[in-house]
N, C-alpha and C positions, 0 to 999 in steps of 0.2 A: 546185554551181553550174555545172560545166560543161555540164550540157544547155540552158543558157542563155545561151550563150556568143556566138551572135550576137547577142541582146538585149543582151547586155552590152555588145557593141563598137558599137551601134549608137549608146546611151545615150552613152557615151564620145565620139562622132563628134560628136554632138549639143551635147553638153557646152563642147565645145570650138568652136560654129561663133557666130561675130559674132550678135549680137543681130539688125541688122537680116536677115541671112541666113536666121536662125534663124526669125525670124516670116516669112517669104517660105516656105519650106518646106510644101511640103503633106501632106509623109508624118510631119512632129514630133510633130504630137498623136495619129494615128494609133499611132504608135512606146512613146509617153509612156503612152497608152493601153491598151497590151498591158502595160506595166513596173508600172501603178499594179494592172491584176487582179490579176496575181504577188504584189502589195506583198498586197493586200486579202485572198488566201487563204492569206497565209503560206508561199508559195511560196520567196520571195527574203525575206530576214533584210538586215537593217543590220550584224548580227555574228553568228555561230554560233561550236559550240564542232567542233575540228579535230581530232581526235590527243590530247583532254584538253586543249586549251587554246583561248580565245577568240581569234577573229581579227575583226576588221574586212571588211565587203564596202565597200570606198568608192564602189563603184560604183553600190552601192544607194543611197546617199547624193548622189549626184551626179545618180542620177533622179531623187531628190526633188527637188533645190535646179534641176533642169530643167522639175520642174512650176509653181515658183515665177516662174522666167522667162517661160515658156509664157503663165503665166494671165494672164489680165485682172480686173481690180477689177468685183466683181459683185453685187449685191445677188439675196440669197433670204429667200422666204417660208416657215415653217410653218405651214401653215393649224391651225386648231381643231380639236383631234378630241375627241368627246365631252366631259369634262370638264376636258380638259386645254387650257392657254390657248395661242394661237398664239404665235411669234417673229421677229423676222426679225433678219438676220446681213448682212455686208460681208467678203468673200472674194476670195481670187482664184477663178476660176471653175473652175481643176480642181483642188481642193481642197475640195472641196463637205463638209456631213457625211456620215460612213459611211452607207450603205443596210445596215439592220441587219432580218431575218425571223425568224419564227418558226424559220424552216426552218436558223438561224445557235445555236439552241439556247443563246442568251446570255439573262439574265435582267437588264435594268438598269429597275431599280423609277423611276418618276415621282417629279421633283422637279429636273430642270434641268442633269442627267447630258450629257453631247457625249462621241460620238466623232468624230474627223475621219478623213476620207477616207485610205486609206493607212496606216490602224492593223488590226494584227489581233487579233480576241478569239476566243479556240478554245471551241468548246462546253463550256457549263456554267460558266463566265465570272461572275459576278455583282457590278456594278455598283450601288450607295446613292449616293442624291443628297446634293446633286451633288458628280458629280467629272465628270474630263475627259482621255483618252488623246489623245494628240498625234500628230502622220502618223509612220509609220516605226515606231510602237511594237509590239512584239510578247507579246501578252501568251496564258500557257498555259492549259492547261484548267484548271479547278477554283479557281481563283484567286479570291479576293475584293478588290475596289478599294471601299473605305469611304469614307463622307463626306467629302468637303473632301479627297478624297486626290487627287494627278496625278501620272499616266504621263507622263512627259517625250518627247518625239522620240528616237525610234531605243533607245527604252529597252527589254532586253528584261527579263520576268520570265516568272518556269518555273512549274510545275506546284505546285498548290495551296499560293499562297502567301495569305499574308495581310496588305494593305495597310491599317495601321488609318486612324482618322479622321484625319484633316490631315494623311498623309502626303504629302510632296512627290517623286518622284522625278524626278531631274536629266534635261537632254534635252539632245542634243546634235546637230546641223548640221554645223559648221564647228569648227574644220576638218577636211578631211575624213577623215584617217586616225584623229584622234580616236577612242578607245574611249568606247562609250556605256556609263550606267551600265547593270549588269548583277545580275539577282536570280534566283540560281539555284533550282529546288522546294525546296518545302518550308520554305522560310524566314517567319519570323514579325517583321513591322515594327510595333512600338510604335507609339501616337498620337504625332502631331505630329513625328514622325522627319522628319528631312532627307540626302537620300543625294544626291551631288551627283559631279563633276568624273570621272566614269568609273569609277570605285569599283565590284568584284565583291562580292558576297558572297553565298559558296558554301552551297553544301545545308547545310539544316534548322539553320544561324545562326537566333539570337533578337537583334532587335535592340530595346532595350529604350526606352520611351516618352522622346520628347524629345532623342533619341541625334543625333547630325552626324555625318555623317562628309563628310568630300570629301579633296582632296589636298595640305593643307596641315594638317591636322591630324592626328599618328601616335597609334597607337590600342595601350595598353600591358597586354601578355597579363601578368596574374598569376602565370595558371597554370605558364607554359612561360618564364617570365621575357624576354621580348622584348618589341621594338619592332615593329612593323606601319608601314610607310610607305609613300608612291609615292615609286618613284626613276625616273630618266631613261627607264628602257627597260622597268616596269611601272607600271599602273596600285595604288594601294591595295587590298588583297586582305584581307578579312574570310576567317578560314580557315571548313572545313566545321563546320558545330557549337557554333561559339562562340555563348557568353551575352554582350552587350555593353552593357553600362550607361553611361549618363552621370556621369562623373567629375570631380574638379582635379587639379592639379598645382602644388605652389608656384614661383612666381616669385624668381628669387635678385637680388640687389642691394637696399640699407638703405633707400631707399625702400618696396620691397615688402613688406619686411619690417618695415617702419616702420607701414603701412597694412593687413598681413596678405593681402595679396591671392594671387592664385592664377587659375589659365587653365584653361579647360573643354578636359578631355580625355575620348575615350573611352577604358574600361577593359573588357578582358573578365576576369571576373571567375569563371567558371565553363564548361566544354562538356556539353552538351545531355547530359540523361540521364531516366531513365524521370519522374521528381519534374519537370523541366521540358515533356516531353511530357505530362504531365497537365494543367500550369499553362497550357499552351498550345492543346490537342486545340480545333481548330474544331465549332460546331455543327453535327453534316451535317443537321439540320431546315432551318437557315437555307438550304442550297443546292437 
């Protein structure tokens, strides 16, 4: 990032100037304008990894929440193209949707798909209606985003993963230092998975249909006999490899045990091995 380092202090200056100042300003949108290309070619990340570990850019994050300020409430059209019907949308106005070309080598099949402005999708990208990547997301080559799936804000995901149908992933703004969720390559997410509160989860992890995770729920390794948690000064961390299924765990006091109950834990229950790379090998026809 430091070749960006006057853009950064500029964002920062900006960030910080009174509202009405801020709109009196003639060089903002100019400034915000050069910060969202960066954003759009995956130039500037919301977080990258450092030394083996993820950090935070907040500053990236504080250009976004300066495009928020900037913009004004706007109405846009998409006109009709061939067989496909128009829409129109209500925006801030530099927040528009992504300008997405052939020449961006992403494939999102028709059927009601959005990216917005300030998201990146790296060639070869493939996108099943509908889903939807939110500003700030970063997502890698090869990936698949399936139906009913969403890239959260500032979310990033790596290199050929696989987002099944109804995945949710978490998106984060505020605050700023906040770690967004994080999905490193090669990782396989189940239908209807939910990954939420900044929650990593490292290379070629399976995350199995239906699974939660976020930061108030510890996720109990079989294998290795531990706990997984977020603690004050980490986010929850999914190690590399793990198989993670959705679990219980009983509830103690006579009541519960009166009732039989029990609380949804995740468990991993296994780490990745050739029997799971089978079960999991994408179709490279589909890409």
């Amino acid at each position: 990032m430091s070749s960006y380092e006057s853009l950064k202090q500029e964002i920062l200056t900006l960030s910080a100037t009174a509202a009405a100042e801020l709109s009196a300003n003639p060089d903002a949108r100019r400034i915000f304008g050069e910060f969202k290309r960066l954003l759009n070619s995956g130039a500037v990340r919301a977080a990258e990894k450092k030394d083996g570990a993820w950090v935070v850019n907040a500053w990236v994050k504080q250009g976004i929440l300066l495009g928020m300020r900037l913009g004004r409430l706007s109405e846009a059209t998409v006109a009709p193209d061939g067989n496909l019907g128009g829409f129109s949308f209500i925006d801030k106005d530099t927040w528009p949707l992504k300008t997405i070309t052939l020449e961006h080598n992403v494939r999102i099949v028709p059927g009601g798909s959005s990216v917005r402005d300030g998201a990146y999708l790296a060639p070869s990208v493939v996108m099943m209606p509908p889903a939807y990547v939110n500003v700030g997301a970063y997502v890698d080559a090869g990936t698949m985003i399936d139906s009913h799936a969403l890239v959260g804000s500032c979310a990033q995901v790596g290199k050929n993963v696989h987002l099944s149908a109804g995945v949710q992933v978490g998106g984060v703004l505020e605050p700023i230092g906040a770690i967004p969720v994080i999905i490193e390559d090669d990782v396989m997410v189940g239908g209807n998975c939910g990954i939420y509160e900044g929650t990593i989860v490292q290379d070629r992890a399976v995350i199995g249909t239906g699974v939660i995770l976020n930061g108030s729920t510890p996720v109990y390794d079989l294998v290795n006999g531990t706990i997984h948690r977020r603690s004050a000064e980490a986010p929850l961390i999914i190690p590399a490899g793990a198989v993670v299924v959705a679990g219980s765990r009983k509830i103690r006091g006579d009541f519960a045990a009166e009732h039989g109950l029990s609380l949804y834990t995740p468990v991993i229950v296994k780490y990745r091995d050739e029997r799971t790379d089978s079960a999991t090998a994408l179709e490279q026809a589909l890409r």
